[in-house]
N, CA, C and O atoms as CSV, one atom per row, in Angstrom:
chain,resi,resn,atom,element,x,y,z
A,1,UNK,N,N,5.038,28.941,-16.821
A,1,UNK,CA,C,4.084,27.917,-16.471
A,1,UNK,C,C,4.751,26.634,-15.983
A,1,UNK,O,O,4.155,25.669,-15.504
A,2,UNK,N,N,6.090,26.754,-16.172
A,2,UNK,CA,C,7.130,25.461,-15.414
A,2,UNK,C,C,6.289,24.924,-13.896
A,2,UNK,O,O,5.694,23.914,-13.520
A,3,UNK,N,N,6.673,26.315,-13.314
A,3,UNK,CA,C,6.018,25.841,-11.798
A,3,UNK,C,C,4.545,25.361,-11.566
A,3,UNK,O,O,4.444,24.506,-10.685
A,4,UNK,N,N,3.603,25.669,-12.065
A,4,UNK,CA,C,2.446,25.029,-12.436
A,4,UNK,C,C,2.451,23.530,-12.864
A,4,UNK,O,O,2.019,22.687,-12.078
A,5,UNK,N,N,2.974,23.145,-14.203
A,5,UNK,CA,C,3.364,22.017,-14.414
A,5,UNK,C,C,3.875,21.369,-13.026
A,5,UNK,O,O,3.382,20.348,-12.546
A,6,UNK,N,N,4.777,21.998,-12.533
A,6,UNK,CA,C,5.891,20.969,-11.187
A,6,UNK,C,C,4.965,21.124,-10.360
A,6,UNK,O,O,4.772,20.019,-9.854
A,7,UNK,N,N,3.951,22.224,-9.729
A,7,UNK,CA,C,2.959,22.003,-8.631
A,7,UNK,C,C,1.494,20.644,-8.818
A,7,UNK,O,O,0.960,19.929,-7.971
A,8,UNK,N,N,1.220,20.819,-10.647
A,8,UNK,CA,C,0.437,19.939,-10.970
A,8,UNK,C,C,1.312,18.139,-10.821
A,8,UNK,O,O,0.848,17.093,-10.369
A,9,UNK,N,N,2.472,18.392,-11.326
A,9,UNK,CA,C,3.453,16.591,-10.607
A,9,UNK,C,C,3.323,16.470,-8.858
A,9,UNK,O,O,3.023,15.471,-8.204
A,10,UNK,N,N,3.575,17.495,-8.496
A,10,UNK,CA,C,3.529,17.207,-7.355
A,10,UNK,C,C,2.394,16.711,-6.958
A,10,UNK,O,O,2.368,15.602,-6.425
A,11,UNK,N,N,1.413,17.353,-7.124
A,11,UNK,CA,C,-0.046,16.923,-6.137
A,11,UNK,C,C,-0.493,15.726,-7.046
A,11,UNK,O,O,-1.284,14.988,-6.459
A,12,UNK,N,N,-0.206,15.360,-8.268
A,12,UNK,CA,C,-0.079,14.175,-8.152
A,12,UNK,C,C,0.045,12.946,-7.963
A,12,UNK,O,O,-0.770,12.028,-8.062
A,13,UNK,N,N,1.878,12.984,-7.484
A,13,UNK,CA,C,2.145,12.170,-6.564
A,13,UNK,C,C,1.723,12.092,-5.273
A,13,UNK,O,O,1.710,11.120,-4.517
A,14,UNK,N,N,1.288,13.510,-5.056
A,14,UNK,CA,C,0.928,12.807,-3.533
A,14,UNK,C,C,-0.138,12.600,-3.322
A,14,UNK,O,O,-0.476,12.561,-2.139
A,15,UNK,N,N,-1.216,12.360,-4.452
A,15,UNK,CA,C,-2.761,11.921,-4.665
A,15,UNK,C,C,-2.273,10.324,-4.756
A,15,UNK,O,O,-2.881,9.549,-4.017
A,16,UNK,N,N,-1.430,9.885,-5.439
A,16,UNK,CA,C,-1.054,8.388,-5.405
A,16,UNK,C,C,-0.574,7.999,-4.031
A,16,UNK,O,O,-0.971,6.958,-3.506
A,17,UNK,N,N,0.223,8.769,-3.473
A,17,UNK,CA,C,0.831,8.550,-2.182
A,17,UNK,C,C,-0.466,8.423,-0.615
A,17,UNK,O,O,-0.346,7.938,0.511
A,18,UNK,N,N,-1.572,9.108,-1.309
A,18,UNK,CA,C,-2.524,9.051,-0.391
A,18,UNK,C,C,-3.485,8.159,-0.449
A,18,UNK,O,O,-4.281,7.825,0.428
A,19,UNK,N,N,-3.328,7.663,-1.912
A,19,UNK,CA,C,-4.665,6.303,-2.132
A,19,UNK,C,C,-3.339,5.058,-1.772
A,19,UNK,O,O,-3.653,3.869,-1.842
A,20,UNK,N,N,-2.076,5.398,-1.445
A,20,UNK,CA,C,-1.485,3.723,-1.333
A,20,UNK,C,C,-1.926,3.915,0.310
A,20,UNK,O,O,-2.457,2.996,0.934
A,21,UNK,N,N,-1.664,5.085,0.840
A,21,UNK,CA,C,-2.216,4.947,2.146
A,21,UNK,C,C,-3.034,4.958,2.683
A,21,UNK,O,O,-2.979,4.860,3.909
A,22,UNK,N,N,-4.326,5.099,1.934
A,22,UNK,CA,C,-5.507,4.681,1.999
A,22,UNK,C,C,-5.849,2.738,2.045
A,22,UNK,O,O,-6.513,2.142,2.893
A,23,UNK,N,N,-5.233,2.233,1.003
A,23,UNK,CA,C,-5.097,1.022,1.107
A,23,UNK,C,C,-4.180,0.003,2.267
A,23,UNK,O,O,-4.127,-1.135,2.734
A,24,UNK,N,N,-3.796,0.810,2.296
A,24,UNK,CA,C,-2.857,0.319,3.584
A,24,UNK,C,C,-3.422,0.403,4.980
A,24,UNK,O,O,-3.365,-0.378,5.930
A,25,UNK,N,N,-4.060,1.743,4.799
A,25,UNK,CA,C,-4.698,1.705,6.075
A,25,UNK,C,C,-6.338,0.454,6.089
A,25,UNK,O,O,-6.846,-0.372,6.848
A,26,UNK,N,N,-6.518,0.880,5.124
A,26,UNK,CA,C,-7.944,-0.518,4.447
A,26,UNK,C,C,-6.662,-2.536,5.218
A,26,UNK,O,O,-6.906,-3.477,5.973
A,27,UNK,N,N,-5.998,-2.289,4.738
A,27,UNK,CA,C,-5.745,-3.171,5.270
A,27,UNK,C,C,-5.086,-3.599,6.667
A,27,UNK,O,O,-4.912,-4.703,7.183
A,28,UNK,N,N,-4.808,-2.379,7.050
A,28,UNK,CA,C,-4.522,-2.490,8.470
A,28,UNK,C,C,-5.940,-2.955,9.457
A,28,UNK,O,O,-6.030,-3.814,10.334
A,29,UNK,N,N,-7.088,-1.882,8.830
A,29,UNK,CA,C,-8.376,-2.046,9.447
A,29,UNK,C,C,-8.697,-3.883,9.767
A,29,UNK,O,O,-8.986,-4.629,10.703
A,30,UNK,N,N,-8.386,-3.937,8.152
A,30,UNK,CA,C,-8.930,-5.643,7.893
A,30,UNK,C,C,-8.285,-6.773,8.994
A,30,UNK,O,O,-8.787,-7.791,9.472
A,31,UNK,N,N,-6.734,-6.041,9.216
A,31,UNK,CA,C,-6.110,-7.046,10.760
A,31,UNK,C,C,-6.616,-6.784,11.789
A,31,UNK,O,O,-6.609,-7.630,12.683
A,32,UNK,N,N,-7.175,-5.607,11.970
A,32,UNK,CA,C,-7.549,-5.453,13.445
A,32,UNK,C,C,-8.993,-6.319,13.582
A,32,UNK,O,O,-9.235,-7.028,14.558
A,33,UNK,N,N,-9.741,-6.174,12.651
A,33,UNK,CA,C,-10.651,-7.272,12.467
A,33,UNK,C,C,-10.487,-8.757,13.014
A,33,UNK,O,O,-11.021,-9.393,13.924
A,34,UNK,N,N,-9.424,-9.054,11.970
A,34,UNK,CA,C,-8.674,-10.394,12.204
A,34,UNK,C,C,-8.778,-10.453,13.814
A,34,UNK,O,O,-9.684,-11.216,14.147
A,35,UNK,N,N,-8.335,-10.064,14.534
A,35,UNK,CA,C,-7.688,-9.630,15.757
A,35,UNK,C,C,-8.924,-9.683,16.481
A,35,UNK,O,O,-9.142,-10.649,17.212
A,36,UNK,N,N,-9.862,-8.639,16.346
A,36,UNK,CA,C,-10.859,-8.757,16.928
A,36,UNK,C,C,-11.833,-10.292,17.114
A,36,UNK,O,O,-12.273,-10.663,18.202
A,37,UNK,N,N,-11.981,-10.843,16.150
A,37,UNK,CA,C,-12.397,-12.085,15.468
A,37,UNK,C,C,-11.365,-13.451,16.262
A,37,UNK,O,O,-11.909,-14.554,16.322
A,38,UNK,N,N,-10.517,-13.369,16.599
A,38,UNK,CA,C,-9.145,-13.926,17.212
A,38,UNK,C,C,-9.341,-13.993,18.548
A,38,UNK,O,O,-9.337,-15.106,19.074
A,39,UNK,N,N,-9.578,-12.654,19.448
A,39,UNK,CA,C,-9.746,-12.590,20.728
A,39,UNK,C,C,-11.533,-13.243,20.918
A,39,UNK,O,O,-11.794,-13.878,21.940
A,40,UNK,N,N,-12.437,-13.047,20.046
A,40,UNK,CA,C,-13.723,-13.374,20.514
A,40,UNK,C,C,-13.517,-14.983,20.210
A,40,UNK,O,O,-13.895,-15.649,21.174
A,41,UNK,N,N,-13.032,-15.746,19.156
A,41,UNK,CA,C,-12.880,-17.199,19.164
A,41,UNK,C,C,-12.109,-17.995,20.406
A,41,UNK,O,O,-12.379,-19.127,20.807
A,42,UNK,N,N,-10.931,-16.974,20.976
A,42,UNK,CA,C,-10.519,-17.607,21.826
A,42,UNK,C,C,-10.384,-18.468,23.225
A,42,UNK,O,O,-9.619,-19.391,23.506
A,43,UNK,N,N,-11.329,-17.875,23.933
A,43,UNK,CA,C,-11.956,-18.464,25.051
A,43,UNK,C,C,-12.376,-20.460,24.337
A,43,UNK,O,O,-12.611,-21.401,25.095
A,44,UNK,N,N,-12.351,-20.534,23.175
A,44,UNK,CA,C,-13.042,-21.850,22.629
A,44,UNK,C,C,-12.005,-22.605,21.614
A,44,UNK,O,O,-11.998,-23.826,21.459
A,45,UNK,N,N,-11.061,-21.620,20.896
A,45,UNK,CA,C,-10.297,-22.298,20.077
A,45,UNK,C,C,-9.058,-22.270,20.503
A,45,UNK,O,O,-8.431,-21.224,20.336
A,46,UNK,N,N,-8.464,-23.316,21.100
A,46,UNK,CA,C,-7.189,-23.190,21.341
A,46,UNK,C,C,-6.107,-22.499,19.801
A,46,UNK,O,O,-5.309,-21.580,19.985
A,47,UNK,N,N,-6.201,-22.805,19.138
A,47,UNK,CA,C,-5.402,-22.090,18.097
A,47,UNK,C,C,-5.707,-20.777,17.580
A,47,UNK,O,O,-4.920,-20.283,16.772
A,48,UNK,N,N,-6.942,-20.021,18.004
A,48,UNK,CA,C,-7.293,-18.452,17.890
A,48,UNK,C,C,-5.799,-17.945,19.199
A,48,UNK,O,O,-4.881,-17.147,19.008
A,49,UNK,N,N,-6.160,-18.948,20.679
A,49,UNK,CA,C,-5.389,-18.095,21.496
A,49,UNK,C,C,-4.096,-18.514,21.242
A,49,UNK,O,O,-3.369,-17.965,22.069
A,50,UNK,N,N,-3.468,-19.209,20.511
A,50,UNK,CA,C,-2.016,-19.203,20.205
A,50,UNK,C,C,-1.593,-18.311,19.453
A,50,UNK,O,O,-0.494,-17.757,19.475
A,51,UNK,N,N,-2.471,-18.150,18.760
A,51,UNK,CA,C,-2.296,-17.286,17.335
A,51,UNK,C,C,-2.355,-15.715,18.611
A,51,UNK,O,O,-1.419,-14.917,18.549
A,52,UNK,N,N,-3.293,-15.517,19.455
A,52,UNK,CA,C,-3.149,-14.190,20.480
A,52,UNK,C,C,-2.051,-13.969,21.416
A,52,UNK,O,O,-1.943,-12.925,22.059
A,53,UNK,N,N,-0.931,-15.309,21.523
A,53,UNK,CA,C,0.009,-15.211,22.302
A,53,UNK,C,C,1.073,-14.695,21.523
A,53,UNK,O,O,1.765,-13.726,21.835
A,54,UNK,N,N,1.178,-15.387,20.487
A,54,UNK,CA,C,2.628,-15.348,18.970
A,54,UNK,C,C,2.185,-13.511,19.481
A,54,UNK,O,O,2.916,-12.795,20.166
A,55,UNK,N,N,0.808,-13.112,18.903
A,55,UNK,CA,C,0.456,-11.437,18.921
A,55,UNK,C,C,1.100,-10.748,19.832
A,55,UNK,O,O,1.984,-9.985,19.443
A,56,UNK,N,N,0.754,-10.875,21.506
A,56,UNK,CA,C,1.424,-10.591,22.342
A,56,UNK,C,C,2.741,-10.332,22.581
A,56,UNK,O,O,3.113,-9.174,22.776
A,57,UNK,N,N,3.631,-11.419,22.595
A,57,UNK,CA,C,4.859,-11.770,22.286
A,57,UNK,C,C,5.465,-11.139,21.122
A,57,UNK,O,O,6.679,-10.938,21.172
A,58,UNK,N,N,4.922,-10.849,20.248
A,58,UNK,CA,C,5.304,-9.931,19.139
A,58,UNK,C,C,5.289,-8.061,19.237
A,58,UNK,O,O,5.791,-7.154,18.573
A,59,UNK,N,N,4.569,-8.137,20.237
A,59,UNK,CA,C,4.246,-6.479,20.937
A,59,UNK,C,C,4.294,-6.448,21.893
A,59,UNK,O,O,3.178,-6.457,22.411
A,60,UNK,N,N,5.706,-6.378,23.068
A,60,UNK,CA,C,5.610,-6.730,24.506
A,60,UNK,C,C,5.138,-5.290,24.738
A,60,UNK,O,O,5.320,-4.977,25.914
A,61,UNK,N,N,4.686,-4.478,24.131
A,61,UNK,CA,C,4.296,-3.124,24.596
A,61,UNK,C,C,2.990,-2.640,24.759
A,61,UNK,O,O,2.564,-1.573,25.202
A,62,UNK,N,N,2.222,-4.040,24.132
A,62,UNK,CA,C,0.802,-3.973,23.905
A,62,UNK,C,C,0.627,-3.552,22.443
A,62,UNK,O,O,1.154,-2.609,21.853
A,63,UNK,N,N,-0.487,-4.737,21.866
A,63,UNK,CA,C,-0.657,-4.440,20.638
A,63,UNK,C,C,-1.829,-3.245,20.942
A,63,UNK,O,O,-1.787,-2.554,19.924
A,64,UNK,N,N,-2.664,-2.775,21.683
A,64,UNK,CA,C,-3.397,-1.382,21.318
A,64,UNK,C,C,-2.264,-0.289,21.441
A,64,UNK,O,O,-2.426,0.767,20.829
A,65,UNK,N,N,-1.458,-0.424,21.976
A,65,UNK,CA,C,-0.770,0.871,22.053
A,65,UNK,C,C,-0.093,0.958,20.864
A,65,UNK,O,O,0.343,2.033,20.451
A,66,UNK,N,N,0.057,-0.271,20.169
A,66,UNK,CA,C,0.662,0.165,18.713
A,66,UNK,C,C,-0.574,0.577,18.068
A,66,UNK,O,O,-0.442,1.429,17.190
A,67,UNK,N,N,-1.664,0.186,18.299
A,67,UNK,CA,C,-2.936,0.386,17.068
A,67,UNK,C,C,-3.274,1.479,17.203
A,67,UNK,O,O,-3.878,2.047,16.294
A,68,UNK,N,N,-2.895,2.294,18.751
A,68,UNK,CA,C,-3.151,3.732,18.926
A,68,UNK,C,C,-2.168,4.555,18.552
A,68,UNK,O,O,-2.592,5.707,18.467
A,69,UNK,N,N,-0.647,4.416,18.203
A,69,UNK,CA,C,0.024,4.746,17.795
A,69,UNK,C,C,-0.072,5.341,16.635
A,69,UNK,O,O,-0.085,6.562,16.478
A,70,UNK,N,N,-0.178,4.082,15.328
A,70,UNK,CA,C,-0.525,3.760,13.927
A,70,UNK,C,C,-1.676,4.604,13.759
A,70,UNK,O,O,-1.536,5.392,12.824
A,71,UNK,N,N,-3.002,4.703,14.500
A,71,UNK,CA,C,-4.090,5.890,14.041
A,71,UNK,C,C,-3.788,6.914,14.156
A,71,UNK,O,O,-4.331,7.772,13.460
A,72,UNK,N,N,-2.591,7.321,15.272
A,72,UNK,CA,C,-2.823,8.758,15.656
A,72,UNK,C,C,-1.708,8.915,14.451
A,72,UNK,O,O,-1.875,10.075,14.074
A,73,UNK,N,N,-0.976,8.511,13.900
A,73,UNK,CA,C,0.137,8.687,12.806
A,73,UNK,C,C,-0.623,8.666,11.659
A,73,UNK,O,O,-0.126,9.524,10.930
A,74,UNK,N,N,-1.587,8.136,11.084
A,74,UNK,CA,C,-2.485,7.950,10.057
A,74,UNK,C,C,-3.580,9.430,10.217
A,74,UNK,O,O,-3.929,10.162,9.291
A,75,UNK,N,N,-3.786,9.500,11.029
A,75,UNK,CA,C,-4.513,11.377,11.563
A,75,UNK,C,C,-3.717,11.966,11.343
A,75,UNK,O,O,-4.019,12.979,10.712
A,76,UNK,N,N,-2.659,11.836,11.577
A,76,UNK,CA,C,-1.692,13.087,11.222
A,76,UNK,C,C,-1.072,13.427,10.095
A,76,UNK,O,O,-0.375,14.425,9.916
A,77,UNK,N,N,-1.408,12.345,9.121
A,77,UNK,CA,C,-0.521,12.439,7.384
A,77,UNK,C,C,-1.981,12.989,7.040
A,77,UNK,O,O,-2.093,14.025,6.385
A,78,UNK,N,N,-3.012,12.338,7.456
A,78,UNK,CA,C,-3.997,12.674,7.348
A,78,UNK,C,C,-4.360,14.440,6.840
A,78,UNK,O,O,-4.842,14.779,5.758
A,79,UNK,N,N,-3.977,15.307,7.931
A,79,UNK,CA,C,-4.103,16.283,8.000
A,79,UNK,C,C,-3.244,16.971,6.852
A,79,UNK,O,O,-3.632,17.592,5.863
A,80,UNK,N,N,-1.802,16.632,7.338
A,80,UNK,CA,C,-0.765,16.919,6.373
A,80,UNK,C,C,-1.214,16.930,5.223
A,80,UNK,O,O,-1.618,17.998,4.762
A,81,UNK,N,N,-1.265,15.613,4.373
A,81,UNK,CA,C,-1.704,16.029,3.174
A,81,UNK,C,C,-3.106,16.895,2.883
A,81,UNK,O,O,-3.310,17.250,1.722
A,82,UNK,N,N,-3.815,17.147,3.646
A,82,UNK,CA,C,-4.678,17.888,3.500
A,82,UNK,C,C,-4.182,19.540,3.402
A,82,UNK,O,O,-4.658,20.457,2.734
A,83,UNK,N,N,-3.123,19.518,4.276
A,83,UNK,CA,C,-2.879,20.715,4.184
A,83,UNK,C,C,-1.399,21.312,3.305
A,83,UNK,O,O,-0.844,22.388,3.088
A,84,UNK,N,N,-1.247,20.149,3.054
A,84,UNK,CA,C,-0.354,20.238,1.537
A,84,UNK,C,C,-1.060,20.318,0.467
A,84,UNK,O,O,-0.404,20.775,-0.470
A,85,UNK,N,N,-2.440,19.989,0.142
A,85,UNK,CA,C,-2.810,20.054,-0.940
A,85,UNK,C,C,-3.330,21.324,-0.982
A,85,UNK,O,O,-2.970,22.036,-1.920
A,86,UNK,N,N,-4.264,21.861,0.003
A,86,UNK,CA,C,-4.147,23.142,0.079
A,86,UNK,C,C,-3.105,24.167,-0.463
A,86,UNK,O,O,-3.202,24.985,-1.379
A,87,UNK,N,N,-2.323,23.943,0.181
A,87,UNK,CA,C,-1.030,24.834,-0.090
A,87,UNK,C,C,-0.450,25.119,-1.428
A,87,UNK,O,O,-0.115,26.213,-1.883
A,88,UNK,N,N,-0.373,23.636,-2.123
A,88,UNK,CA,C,0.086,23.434,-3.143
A,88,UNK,C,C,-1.264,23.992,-4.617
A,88,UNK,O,O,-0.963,24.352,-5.755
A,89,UNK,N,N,-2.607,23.876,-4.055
A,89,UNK,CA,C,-3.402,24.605,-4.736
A,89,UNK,C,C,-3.599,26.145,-4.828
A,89,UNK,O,O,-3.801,26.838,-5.826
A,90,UNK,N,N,-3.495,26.465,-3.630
A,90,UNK,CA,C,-2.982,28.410,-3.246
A,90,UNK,C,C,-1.736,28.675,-4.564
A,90,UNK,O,O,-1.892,29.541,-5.425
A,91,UNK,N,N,-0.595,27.812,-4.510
A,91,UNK,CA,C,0.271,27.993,-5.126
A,91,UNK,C,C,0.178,28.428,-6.778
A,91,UNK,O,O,0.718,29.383,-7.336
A,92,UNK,N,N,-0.821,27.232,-7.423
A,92,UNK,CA,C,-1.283,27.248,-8.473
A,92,UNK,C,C,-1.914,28.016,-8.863
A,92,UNK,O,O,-1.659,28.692,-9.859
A,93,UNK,N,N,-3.336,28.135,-7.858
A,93,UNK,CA,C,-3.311,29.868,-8.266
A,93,UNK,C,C,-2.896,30.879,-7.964
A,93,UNK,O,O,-3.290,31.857,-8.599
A,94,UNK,N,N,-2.175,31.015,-7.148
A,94,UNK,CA,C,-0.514,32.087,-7.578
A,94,UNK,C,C,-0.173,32.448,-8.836
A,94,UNK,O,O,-0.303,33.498,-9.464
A,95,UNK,N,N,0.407,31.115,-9.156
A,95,UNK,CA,C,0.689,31.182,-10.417
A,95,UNK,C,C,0.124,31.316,-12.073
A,95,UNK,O,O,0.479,31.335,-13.251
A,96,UNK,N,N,-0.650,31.365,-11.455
A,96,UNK,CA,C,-2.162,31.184,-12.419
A,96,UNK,C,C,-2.584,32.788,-12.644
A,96,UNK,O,O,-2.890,33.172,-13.772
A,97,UNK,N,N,-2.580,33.810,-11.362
A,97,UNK,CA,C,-3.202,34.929,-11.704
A,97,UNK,C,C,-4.312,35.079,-11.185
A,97,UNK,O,O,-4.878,36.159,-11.015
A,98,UNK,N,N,-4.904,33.495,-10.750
A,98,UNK,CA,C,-6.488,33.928,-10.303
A,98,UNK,C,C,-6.998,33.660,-8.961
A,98,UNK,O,O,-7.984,33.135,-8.444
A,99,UNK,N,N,-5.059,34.695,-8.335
A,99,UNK,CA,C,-5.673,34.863,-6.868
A,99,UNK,C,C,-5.300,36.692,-6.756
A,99,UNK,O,O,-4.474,37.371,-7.366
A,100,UNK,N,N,-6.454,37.104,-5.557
A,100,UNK,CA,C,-6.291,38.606,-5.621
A,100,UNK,C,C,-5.298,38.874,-4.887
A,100,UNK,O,O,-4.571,37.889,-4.765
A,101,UNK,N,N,-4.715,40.342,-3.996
A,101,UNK,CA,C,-4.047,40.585,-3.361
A,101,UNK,C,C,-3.465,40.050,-1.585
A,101,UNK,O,O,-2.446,40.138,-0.899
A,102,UNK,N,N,-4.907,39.469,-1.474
A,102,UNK,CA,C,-5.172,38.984,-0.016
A,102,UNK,C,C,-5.726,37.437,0.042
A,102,UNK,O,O,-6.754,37.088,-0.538
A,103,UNK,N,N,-4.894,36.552,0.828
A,103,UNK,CA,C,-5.418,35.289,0.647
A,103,UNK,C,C,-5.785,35.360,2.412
A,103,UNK,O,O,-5.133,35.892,3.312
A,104,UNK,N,N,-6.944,34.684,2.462
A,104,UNK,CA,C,-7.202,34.190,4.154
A,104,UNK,C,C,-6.647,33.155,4.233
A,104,UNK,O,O,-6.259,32.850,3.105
A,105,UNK,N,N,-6.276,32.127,5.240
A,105,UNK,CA,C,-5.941,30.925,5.409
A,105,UNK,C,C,-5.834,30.796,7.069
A,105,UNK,O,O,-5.420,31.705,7.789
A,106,UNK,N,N,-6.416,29.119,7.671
A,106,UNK,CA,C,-6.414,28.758,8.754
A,106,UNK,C,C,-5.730,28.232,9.588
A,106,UNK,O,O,-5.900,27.014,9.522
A,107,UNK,N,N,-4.607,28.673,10.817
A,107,UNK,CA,C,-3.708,27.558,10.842
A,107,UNK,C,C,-4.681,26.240,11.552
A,107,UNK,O,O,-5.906,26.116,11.558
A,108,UNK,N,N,-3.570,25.306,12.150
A,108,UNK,CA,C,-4.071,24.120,12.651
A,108,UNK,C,C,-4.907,24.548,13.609
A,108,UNK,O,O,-6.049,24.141,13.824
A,109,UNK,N,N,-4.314,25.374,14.175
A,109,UNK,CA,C,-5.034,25.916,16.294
A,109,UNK,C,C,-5.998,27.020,15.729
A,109,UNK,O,O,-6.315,27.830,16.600
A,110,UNK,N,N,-6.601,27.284,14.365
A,110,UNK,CA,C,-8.189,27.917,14.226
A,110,UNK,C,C,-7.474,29.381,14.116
A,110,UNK,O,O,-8.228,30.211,13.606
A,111,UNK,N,N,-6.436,29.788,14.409
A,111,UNK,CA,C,-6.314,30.949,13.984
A,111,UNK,C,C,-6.423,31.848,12.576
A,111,UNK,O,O,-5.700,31.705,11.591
A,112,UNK,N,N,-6.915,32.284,12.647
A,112,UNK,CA,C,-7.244,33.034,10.843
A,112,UNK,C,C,-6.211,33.848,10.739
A,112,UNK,O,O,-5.848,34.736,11.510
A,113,UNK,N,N,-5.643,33.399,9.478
A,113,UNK,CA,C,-4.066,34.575,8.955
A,113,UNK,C,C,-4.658,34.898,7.891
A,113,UNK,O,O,-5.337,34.143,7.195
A,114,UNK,N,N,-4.369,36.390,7.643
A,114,UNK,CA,C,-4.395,36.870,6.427
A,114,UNK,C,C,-2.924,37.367,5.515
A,114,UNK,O,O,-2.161,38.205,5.997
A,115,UNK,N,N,-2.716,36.841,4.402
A,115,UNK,CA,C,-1.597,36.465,3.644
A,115,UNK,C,C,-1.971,37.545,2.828
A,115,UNK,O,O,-3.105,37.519,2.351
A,116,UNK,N,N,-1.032,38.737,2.513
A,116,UNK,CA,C,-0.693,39.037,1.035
A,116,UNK,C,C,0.186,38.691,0.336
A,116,UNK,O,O,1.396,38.521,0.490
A,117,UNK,N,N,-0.859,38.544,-0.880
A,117,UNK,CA,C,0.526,37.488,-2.292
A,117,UNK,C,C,1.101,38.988,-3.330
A,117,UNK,O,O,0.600,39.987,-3.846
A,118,UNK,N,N,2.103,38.501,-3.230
A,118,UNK,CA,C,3.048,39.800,-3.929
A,118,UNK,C,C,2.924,39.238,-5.296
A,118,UNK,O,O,2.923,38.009,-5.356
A,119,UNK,N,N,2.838,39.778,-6.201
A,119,UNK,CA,C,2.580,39.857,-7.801
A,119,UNK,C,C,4.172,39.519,-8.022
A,119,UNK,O,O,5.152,40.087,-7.541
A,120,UNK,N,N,4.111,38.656,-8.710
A,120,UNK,CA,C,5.711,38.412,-9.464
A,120,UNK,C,C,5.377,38.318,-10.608
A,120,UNK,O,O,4.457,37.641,-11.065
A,121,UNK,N,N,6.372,39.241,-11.350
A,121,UNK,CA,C,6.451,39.473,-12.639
A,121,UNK,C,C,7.339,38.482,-13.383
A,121,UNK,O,O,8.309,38.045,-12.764
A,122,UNK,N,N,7.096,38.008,-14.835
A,122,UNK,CA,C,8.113,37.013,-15.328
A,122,UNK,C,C,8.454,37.232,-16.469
A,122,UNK,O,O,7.817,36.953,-17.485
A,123,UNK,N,N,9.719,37.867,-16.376
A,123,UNK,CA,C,10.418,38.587,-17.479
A,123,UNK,C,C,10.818,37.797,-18.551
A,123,UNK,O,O,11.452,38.240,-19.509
A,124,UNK,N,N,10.361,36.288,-18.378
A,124,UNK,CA,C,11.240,35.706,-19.697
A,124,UNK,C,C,9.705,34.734,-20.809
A,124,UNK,O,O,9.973,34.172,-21.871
């Protein structure tokens, strides 16, 4: 039951690892706000558009192309841990006994695999 225990730490941590990036992303949202809120004051507040130049000047690459960057990287852990937790739950019940001979599973591109789990015996 070792590996159970170590599959139950694992998904653990990466249940913590997914609510810090949950918050992170909560606060990324909250700048783009900022930002948004920044560009609509500016036409009127000279210090919204200073504050949009420092921005600029800070991203000669364009700040959407970083914000499109940062989502499509946030979609993609996204998935990941989704499909780590998966995995890591298949595992458990592996180990557990209370999976049968044949597991289905989906890859990313919709293809349906069918997995047989080999019975391991534990001699100690």
């Amino acid at each position: 039951m070792d590996m159970l225990n170590d599959i139950k730490s694992v998904m653990q941590d990466l249940q913590q690892r997914k609510a810090a990036l949950g918050e992170h992303l909560k606060e990324f949202q909250s700048l783009q706000e900022e930002v948004n809120l920044l560009v609509e004051r500016s036409d009127r507040d000279p210090e919204a558009l200073a504050k949009l130049i420092k921005l600029k000047n800070a991203f000669p690459g364009g700040f959407e192309l970083q914000q499109d960057t940062v989502m499509n990287k946030v979609s993609e852990l996204e998935d990941n841990f989704k499909s780590l937790e998966t995995q890591f739950n298949l595992l458990g019940k592996i180990e557990s006994g209370d999976v049968g001979n044949d597991i289905n599973s989906t890859s990313k591109n919709g293809v349906s695999n069918k997995v047989k789990v080999k019975k391991v015996r534990n001699y100690m």
